[in-house]
Every structure is written in structure tokens, then in C-alpha cells.
C-alpha positions as CSV (number, residue, x, y, z in Angstrom):
1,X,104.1,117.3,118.5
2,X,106.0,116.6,121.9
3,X,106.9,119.4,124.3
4,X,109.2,119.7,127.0
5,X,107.4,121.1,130.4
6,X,109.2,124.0,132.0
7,X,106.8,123.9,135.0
8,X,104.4,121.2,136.8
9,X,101.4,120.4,134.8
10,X,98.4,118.7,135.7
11,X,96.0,118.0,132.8
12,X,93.0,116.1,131.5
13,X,93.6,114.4,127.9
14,X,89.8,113.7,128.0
15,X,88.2,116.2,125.1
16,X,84.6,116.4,126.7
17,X,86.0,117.4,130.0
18,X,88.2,119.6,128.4
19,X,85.4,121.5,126.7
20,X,83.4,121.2,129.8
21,X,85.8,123.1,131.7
22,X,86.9,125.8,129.2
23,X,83.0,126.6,129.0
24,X,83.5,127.3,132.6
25,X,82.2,124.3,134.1
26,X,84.3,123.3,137.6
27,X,82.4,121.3,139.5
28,X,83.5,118.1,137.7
29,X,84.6,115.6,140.3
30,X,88.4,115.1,140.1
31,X,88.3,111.4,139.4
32,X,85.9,112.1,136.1
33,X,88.9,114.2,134.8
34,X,91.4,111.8,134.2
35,X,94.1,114.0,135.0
36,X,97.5,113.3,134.3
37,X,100.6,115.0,136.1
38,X,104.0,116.1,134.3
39,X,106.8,117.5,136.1
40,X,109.6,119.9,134.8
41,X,111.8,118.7,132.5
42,X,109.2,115.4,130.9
43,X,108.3,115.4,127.3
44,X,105.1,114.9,126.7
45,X,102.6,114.5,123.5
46,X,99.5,113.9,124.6
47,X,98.5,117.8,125.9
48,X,95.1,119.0,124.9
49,X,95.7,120.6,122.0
50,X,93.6,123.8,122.3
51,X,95.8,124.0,125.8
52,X,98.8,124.1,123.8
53,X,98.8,128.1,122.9
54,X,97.9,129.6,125.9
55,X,100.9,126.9,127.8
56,X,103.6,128.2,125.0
57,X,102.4,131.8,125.9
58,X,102.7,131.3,129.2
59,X,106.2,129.3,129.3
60,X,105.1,126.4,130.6
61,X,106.2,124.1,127.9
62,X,108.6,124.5,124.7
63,X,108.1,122.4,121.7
64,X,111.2,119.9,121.2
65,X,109.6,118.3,117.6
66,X,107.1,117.4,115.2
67,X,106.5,114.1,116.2
């Protein structure tokens, strides 16, 4: 899927430091994140995909295709 970003993201495609910080785990240093920035306006496909409901919720992205 790719999605257009309504606001600035920052974002970790990494899955285990994903799941590390969704089970509430924050003290990860910042360069074992891999974080990625996307301003308004970018199409990205590579956002976390269990990121992806809450960010649609939230209006932070819109989805612009299947792939």
C-alpha cells in the first residue's frame, strides 16, 4: 500500500523495535531505531504496518493505492 502523509512522521521500519516499543519499552537509544522521517505531502510504503490503523484514525496519512 502507499499513503500520502498529512502530517510529519518520524518512524522506525525495524519490526523488533517496533514491537519493543508498542510493549512499552522507551528507552531504546535513538540510533538503534532506524528512524526514518516523512514530511506532509510524501508518499510513502514502507510504514509499519500495525502503525497503519491508528495513523488513518488519526489523519495523519490517507491511502493513495494498492501498491
Amino acid at each position: 500500500m502507499r499513503y500520502r502523509v498529512i502530517v510529519g512522521l518520524d518512524y522506525s521500519t525495524k519490526p523488533t523495535i517496533i514491537r519493543r516499543i508498542l510493549a512499552g519499552e522507551h528507552d531504546i537509544p535513538w540510533e538503534e531505531r532506524g528512524m526514518k522521517r516523512a514530511e506532509p505531502g510524501a508518499i510513502v510504503d514502507d510504514l509499519p504496518p500495525q502503525s497503519v490503523p491508528a495513523m488513518l484514525a488519526k489523519g495523519q496519512i490517507e491511502v493513495i493505492d494498492g501498491g
